[in-house]
N, CA, C, O and CB atoms as a CASP TS submission, in Angstrom:
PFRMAT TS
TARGET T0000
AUTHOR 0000-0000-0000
METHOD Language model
MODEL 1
PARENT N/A
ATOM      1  N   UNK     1       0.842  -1.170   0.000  1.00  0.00           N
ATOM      2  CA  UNK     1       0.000   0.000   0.000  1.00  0.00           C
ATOM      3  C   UNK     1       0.884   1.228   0.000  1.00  0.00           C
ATOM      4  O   UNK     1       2.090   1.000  -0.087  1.00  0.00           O
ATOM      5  CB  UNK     1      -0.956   0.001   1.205  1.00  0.00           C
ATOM      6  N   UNK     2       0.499   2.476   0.081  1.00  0.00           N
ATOM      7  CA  UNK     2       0.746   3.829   0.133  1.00  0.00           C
ATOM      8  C   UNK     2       1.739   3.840   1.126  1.00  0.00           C
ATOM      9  O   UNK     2       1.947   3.025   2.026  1.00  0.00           O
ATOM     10  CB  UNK     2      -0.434   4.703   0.406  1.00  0.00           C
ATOM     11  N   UNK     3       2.432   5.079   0.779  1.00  0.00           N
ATOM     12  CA  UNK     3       3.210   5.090   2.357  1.00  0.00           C
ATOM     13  C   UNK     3       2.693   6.441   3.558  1.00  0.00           C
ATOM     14  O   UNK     3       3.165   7.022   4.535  1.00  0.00           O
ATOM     15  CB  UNK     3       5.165   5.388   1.987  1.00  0.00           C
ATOM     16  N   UNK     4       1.821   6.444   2.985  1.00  0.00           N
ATOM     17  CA  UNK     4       0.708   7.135   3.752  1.00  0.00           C
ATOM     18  C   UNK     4       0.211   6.514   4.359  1.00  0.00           C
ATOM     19  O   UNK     4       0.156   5.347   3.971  1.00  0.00           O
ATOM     20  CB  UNK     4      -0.176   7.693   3.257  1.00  0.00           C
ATOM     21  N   UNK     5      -0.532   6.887   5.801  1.00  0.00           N
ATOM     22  CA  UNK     5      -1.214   6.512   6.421  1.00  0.00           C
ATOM     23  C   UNK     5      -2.637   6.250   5.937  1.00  0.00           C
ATOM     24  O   UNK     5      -3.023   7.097   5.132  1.00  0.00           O
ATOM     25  CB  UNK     5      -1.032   7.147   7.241  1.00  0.00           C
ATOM     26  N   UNK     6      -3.557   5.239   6.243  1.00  0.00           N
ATOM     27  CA  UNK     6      -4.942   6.248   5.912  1.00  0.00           C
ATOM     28  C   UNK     6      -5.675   6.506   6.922  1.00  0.00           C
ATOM     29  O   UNK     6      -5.541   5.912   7.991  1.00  0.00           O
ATOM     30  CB  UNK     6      -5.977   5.725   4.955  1.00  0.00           C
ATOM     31  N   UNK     7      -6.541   7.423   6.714  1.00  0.00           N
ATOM     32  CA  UNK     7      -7.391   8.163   7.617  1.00  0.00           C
ATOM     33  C   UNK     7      -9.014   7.674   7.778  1.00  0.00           C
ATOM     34  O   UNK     7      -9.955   8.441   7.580  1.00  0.00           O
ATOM     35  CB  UNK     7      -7.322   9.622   7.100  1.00  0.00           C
ATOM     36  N   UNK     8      -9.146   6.370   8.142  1.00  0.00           N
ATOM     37  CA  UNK     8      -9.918   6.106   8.071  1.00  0.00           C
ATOM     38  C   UNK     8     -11.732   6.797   8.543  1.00  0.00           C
ATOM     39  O   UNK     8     -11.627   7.577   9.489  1.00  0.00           O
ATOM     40  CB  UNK     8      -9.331   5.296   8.366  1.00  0.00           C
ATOM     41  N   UNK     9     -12.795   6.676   8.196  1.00  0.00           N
ATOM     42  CA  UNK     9     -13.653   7.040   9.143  1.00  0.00           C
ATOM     43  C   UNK     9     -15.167   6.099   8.433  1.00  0.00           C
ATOM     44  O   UNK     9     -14.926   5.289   7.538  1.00  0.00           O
ATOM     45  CB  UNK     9     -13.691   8.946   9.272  1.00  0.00           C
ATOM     46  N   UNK    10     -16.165   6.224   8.749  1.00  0.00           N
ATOM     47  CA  UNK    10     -17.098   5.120   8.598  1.00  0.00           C
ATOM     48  C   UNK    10     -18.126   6.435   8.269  1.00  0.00           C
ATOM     49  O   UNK    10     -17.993   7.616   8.587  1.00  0.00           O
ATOM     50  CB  UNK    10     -17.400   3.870  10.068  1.00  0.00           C
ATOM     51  N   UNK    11     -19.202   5.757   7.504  1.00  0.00           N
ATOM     52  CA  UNK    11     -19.937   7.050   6.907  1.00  0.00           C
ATOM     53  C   UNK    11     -21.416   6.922   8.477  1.00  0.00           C
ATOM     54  O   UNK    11     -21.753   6.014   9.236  1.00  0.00           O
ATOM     55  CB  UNK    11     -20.694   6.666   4.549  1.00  0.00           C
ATOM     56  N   UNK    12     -21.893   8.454   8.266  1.00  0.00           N
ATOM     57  CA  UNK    12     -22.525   9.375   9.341  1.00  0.00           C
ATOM     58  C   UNK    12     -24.036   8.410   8.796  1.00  0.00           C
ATOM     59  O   UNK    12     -25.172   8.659   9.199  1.00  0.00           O
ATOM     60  CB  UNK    12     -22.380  11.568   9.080  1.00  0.00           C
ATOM     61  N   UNK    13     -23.768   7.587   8.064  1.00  0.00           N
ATOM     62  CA  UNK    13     -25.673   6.806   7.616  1.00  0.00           C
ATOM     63  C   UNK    13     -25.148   5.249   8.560  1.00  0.00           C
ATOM     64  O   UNK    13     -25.965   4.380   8.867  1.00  0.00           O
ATOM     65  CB  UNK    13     -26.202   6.294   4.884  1.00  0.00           C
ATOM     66  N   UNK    14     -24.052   5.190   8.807  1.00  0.00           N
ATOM     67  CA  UNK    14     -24.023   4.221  10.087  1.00  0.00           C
ATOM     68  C   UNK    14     -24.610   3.762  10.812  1.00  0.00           C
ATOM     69  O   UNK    14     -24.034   4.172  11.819  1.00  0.00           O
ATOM     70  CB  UNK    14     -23.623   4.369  10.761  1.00  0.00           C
ATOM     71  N   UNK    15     -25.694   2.933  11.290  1.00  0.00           N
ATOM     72  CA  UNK    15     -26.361   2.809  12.644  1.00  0.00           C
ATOM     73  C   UNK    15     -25.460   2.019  13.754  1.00  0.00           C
ATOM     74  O   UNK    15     -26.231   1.248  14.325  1.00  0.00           O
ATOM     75  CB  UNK    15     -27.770   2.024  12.440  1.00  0.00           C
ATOM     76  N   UNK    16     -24.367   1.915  14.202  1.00  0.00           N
ATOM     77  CA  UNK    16     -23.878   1.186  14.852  1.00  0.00           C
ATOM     78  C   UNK    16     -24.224  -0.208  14.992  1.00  0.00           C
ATOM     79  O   UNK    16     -23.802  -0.926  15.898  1.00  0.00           O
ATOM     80  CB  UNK    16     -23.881   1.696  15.691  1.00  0.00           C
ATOM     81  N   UNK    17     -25.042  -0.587  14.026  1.00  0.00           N
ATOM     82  CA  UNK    17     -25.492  -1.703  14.469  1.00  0.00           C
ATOM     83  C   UNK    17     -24.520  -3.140  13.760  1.00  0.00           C
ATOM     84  O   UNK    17     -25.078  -4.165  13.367  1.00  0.00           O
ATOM     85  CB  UNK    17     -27.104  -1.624  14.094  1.00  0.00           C
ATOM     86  N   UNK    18     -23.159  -2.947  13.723  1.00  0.00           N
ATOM     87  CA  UNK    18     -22.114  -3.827  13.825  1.00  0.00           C
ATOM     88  C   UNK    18     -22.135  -4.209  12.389  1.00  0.00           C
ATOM     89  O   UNK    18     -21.370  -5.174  12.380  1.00  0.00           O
ATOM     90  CB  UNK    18     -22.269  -4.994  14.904  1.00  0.00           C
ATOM     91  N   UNK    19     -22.506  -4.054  11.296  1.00  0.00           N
ATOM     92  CA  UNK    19     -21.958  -4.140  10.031  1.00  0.00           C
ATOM     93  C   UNK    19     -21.292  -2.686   8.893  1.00  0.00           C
ATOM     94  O   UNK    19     -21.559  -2.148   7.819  1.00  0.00           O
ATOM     95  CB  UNK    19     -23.135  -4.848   9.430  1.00  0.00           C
ATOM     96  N   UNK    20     -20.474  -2.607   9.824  1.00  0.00           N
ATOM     97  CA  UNK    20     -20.064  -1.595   9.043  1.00  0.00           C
ATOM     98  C   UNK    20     -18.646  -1.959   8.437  1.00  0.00           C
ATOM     99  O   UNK    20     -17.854  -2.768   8.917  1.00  0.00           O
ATOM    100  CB  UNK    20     -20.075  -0.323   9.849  1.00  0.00           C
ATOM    101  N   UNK    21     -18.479  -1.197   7.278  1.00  0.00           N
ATOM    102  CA  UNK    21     -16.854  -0.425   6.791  1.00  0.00           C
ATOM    103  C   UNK    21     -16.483   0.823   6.888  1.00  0.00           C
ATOM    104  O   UNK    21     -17.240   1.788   6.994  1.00  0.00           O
ATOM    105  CB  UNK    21     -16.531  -0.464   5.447  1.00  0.00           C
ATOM    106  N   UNK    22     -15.383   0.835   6.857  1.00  0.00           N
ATOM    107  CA  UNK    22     -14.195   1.904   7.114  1.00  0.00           C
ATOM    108  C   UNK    22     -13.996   2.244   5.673  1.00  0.00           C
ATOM    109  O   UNK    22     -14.389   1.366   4.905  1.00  0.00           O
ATOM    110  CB  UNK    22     -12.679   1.300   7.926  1.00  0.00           C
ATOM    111  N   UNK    23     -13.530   3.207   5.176  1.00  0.00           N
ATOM    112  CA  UNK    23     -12.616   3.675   3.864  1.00  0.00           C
ATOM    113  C   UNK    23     -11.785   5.032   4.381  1.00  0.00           C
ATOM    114  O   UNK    23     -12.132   5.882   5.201  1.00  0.00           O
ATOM    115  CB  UNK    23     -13.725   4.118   2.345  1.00  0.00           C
ATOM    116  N   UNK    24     -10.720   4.932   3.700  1.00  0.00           N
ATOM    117  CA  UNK    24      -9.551   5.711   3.621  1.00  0.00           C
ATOM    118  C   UNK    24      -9.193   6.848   2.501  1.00  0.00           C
ATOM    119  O   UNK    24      -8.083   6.900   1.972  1.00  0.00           O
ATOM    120  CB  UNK    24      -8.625   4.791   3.571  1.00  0.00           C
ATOM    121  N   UNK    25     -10.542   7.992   2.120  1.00  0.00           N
ATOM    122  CA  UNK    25     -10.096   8.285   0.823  1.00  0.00           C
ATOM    123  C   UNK    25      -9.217   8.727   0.521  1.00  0.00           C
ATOM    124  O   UNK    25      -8.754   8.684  -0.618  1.00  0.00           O
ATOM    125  CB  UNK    25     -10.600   8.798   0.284  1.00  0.00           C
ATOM    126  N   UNK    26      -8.553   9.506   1.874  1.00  0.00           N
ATOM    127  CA  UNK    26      -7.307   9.907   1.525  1.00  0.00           C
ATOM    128  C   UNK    26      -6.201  10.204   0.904  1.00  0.00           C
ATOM    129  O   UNK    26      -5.448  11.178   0.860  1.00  0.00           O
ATOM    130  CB  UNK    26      -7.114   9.748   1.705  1.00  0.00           C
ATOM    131  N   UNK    27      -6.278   8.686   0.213  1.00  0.00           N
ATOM    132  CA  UNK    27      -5.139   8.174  -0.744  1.00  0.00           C
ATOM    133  C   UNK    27      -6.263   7.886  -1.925  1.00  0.00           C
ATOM    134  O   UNK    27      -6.067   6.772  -2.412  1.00  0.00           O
ATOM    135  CB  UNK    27      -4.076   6.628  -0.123  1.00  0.00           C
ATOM    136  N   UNK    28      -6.987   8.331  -2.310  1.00  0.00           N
ATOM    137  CA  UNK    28      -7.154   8.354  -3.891  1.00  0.00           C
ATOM    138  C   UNK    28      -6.629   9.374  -4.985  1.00  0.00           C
ATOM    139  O   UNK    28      -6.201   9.038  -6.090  1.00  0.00           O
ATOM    140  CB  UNK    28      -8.458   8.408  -4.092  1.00  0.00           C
ATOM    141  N   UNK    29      -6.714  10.481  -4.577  1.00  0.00           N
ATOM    142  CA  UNK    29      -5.930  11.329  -5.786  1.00  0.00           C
ATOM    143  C   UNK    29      -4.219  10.748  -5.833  1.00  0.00           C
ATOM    144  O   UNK    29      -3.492  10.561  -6.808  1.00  0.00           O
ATOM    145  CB  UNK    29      -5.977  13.308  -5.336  1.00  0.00           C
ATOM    146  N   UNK    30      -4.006  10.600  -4.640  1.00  0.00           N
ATOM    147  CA  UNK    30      -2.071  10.697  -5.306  1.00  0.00           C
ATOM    148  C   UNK    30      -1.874   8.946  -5.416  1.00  0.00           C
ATOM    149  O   UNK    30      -0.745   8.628  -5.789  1.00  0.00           O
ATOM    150  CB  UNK    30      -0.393  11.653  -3.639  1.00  0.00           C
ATOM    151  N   UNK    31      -2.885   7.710  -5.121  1.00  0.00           N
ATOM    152  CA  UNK    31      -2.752   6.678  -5.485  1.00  0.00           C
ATOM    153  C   UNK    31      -3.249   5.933  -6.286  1.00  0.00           C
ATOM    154  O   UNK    31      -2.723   5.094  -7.017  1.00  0.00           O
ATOM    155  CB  UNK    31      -2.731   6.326  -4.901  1.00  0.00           C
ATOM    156  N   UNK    32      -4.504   6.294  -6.134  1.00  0.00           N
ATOM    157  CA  UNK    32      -5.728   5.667  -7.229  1.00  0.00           C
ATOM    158  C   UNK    32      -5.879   4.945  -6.471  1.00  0.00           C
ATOM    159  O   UNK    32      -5.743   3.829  -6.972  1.00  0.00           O
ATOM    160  CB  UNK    32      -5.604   5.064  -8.722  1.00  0.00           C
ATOM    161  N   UNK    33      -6.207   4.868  -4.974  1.00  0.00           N
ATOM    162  CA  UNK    33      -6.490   3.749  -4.252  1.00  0.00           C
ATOM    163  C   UNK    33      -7.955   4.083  -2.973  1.00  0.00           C
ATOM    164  O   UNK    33      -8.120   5.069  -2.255  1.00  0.00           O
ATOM    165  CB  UNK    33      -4.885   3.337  -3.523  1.00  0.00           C
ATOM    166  N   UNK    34      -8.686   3.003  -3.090  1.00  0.00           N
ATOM    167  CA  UNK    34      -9.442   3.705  -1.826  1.00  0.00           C
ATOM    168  C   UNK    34      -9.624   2.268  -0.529  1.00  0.00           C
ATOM    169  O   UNK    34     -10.562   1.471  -0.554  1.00  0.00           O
ATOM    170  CB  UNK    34     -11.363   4.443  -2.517  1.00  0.00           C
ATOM    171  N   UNK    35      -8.598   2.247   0.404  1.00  0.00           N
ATOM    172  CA  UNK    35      -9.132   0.872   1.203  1.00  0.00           C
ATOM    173  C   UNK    35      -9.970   0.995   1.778  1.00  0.00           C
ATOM    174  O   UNK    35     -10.359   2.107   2.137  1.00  0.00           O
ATOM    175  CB  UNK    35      -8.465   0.236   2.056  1.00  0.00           C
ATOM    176  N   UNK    36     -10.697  -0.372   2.148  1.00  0.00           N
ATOM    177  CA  UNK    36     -11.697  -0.930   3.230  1.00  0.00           C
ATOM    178  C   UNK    36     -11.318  -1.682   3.876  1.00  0.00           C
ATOM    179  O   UNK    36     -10.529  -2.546   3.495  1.00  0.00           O
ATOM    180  CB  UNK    36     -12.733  -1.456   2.935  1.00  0.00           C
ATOM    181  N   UNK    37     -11.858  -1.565   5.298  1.00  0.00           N
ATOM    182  CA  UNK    37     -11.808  -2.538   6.317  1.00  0.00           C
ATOM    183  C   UNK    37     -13.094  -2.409   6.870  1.00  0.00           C
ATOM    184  O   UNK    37     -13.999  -1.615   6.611  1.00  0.00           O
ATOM    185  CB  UNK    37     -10.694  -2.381   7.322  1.00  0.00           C
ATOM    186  N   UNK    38     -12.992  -3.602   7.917  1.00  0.00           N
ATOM    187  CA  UNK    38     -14.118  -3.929   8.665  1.00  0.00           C
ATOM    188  C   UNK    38     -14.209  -2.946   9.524  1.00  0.00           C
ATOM    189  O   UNK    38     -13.221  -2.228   9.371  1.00  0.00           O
ATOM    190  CB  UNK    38     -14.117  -5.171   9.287  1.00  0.00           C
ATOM    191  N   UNK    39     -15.177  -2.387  10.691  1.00  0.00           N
ATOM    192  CA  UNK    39     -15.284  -1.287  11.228  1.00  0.00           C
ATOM    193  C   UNK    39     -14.851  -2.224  12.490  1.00  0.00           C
ATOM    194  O   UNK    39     -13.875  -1.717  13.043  1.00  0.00           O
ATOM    195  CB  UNK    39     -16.681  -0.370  11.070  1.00  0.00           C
ATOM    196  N   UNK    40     -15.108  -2.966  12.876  1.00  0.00           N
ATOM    197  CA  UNK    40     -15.033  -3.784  14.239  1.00  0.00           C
ATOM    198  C   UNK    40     -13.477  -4.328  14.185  1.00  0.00           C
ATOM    199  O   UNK    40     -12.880  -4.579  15.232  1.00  0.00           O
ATOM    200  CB  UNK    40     -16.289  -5.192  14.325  1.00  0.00           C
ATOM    201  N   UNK    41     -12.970  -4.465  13.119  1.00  0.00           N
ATOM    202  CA  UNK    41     -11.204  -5.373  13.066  1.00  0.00           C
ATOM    203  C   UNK    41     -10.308  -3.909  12.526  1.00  0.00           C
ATOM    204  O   UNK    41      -9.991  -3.601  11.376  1.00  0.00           O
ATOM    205  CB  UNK    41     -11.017  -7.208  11.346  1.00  0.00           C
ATOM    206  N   UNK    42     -10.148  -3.450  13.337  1.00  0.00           N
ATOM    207  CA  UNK    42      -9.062  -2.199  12.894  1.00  0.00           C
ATOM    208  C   UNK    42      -7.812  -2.830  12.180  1.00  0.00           C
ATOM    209  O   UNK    42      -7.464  -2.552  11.033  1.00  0.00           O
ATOM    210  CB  UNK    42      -8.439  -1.276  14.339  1.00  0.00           C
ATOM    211  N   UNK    43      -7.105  -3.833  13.127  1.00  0.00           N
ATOM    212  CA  UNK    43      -5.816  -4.504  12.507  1.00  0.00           C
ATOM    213  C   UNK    43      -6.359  -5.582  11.709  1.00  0.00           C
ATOM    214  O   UNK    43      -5.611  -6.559  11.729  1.00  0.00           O
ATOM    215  CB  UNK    43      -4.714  -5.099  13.608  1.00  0.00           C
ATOM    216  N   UNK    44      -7.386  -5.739  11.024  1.00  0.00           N
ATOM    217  CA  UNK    44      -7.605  -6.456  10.194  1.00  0.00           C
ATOM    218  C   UNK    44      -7.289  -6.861   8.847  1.00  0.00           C
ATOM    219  O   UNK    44      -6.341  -6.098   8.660  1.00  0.00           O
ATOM    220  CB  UNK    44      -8.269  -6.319  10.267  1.00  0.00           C
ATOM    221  N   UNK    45      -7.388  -7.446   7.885  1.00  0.00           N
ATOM    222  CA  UNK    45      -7.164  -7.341   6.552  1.00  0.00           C
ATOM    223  C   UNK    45      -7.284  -6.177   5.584  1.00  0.00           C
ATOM    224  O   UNK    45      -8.243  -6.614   4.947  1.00  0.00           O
ATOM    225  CB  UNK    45      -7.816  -8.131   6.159  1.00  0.00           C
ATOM    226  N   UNK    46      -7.066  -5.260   5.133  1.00  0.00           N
ATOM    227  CA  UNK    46      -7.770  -4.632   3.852  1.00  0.00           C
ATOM    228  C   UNK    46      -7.719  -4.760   2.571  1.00  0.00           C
ATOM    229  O   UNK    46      -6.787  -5.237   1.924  1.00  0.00           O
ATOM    230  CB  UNK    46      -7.633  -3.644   3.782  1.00  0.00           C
ATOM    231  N   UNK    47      -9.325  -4.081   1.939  1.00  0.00           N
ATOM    232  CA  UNK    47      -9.169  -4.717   0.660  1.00  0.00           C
ATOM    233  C   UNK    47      -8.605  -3.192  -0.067  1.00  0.00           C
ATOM    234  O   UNK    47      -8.466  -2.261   0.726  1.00  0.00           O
ATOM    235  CB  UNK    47     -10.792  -5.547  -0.021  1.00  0.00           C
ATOM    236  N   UNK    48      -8.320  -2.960  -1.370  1.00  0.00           N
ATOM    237  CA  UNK    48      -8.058  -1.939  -1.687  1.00  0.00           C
ATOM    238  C   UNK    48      -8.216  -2.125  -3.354  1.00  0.00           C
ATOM    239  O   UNK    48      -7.655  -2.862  -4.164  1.00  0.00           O
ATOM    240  CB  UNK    48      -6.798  -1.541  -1.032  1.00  0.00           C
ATOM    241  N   UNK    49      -9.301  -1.050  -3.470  1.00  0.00           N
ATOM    242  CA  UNK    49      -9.911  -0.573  -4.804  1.00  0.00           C
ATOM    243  C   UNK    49      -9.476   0.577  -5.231  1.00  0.00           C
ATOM    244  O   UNK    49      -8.990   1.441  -4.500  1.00  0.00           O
ATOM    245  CB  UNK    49     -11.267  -0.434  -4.800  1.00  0.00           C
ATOM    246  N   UNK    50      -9.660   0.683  -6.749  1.00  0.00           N
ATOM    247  CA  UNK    50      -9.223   1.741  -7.733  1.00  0.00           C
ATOM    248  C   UNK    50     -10.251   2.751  -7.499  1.00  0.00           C
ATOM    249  O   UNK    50     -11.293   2.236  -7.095  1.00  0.00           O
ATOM    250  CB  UNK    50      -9.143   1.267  -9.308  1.00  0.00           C
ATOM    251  N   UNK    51     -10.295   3.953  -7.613  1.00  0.00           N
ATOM    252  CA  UNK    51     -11.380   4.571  -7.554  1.00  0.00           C
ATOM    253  C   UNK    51     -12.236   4.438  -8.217  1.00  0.00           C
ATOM    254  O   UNK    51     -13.356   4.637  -7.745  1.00  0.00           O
ATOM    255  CB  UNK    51     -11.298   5.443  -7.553  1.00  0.00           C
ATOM    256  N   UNK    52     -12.080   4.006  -9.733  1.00  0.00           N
ATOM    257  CA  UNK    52     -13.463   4.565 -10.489  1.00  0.00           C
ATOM    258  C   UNK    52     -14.161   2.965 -10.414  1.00  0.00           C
ATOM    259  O   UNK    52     -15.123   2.707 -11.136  1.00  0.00           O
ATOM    260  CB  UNK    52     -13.192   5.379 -12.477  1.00  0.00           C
ATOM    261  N   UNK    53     -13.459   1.698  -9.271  1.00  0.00           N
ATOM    262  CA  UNK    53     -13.716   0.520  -8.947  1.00  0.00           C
ATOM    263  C   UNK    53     -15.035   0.880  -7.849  1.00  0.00           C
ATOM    264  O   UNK    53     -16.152   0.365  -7.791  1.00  0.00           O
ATOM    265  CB  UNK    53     -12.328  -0.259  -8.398  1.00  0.00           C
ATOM    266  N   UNK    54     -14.363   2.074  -6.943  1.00  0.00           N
ATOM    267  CA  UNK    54     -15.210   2.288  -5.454  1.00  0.00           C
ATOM    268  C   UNK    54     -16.213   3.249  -5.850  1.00  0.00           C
ATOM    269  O   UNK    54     -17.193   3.399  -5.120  1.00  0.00           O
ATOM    270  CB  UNK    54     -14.265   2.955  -4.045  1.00  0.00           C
ATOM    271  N   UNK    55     -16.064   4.072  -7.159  1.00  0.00           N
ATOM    272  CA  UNK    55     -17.644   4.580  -7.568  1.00  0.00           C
ATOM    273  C   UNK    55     -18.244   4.427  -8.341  1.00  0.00           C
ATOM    274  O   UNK    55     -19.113   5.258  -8.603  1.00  0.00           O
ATOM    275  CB  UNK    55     -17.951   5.520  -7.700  1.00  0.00           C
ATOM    276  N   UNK    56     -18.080   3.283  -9.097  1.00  0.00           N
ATOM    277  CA  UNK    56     -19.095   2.172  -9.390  1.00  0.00           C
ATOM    278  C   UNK    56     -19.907   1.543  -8.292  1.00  0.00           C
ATOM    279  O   UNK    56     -21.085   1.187  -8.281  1.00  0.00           O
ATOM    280  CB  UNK    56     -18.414   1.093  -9.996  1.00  0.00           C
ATOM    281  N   UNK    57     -18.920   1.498  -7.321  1.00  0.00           N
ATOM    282  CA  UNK    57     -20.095   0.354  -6.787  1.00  0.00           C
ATOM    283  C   UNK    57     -20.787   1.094  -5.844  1.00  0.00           C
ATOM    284  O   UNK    57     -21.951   0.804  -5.566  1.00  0.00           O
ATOM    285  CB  UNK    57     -19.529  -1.127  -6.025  1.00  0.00           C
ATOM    286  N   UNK    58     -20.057   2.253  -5.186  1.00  0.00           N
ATOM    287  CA  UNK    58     -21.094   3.323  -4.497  1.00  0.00           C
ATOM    288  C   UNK    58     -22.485   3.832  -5.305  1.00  0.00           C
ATOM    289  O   UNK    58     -23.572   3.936  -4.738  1.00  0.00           O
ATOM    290  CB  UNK    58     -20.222   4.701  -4.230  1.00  0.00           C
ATOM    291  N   UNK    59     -22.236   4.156  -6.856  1.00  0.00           N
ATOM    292  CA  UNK    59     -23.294   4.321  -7.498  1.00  0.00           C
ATOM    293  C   UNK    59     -24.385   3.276  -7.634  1.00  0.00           C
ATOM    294  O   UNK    59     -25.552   3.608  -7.845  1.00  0.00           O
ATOM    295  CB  UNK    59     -22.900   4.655  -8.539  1.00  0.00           C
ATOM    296  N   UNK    60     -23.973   1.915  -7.503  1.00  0.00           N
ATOM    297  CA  UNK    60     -24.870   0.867  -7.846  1.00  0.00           C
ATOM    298  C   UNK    60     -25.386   0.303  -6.416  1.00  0.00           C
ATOM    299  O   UNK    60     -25.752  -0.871  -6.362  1.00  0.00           O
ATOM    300  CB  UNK    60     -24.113  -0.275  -8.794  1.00  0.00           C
ATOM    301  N   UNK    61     -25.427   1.224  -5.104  1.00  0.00           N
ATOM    302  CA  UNK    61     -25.806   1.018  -4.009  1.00  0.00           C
ATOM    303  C   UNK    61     -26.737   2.132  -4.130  1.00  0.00           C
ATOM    304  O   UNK    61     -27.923   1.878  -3.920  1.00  0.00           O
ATOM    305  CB  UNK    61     -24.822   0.919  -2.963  1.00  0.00           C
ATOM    306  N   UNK    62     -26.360   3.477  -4.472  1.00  0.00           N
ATOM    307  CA  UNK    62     -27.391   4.602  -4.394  1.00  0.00           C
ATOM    308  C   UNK    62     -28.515   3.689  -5.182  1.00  0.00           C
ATOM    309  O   UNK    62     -29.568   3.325  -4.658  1.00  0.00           O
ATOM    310  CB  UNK    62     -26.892   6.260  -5.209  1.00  0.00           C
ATOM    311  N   UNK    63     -28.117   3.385  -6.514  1.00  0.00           N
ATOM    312  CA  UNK    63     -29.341   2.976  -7.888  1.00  0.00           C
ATOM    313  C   UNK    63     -30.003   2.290  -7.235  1.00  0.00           C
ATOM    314  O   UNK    63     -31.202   2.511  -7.407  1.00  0.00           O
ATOM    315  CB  UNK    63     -28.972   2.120  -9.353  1.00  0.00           C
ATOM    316  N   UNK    64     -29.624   0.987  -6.041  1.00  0.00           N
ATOM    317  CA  UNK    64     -30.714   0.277  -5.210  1.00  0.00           C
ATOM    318  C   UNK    64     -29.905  -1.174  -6.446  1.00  0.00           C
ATOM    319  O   UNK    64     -30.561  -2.213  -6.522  1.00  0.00           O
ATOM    320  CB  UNK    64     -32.985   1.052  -5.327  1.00  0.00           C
ATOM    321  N   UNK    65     -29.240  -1.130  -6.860  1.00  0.00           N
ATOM    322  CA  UNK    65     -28.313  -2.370  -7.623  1.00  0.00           C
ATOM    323  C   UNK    65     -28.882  -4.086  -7.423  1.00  0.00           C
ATOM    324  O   UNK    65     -29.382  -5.018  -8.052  1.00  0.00           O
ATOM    325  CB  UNK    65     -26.571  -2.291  -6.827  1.00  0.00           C
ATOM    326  N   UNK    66     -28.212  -3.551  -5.589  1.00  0.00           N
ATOM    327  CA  UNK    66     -28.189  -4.685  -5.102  1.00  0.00           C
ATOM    328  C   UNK    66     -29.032  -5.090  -3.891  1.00  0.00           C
ATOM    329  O   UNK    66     -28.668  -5.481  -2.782  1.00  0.00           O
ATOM    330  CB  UNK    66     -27.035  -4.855  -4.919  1.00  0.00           C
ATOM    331  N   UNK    67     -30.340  -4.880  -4.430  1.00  0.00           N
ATOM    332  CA  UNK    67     -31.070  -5.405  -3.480  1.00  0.00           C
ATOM    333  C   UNK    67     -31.778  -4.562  -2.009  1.00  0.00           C
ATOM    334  O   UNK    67     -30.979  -3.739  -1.563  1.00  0.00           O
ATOM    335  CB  UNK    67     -30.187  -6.393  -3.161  1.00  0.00           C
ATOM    336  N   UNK    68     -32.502  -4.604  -1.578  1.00  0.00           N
ATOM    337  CA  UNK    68     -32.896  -4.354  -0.561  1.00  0.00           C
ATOM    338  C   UNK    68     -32.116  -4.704   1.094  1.00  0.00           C
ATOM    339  O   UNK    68     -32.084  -5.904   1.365  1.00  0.00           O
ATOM    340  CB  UNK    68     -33.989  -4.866  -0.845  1.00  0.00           C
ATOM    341  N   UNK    69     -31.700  -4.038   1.835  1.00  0.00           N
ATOM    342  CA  UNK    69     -30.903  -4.252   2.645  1.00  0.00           C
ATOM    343  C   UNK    69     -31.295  -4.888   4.093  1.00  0.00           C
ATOM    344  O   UNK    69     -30.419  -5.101   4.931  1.00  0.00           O
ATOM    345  CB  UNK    69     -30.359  -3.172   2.667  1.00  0.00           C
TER
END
């Protein structure tokens, strides 16, 4: 990854109710990168997408894409 840190934070439509992700946009303009992690596993795995990877699929969550939640 980057040799940046990232700055993670979890979006404000959150309900705490234990399925959440983290993203780091931080590092998309100077990497082309945007990670995720789990909100509950800080030292956990991350995955890490291209941007125009992470707004695709943000768009196809607004469109209702995938289903009812």
């Amino acid at each position: 990854m980057a040799t940046e840190s990232p700055r993670w934070f979890k979006s404000s439509y959150s309900d705490n109710g234990g399925q959440c992700v983290e993203v780091a946009i931080n590092l998309a303009v100077a990497h082309d990168l945007v990670p995720v992690r789990d909100a509950k596993v800080s030292g956990g795995p991350v995955l890490s997408f291209t941007v125009d990877s992470f707004a695709s699929f943000v768009a196809g969550v607004k469109a209702g894409e995938f289903g009812p939640v």
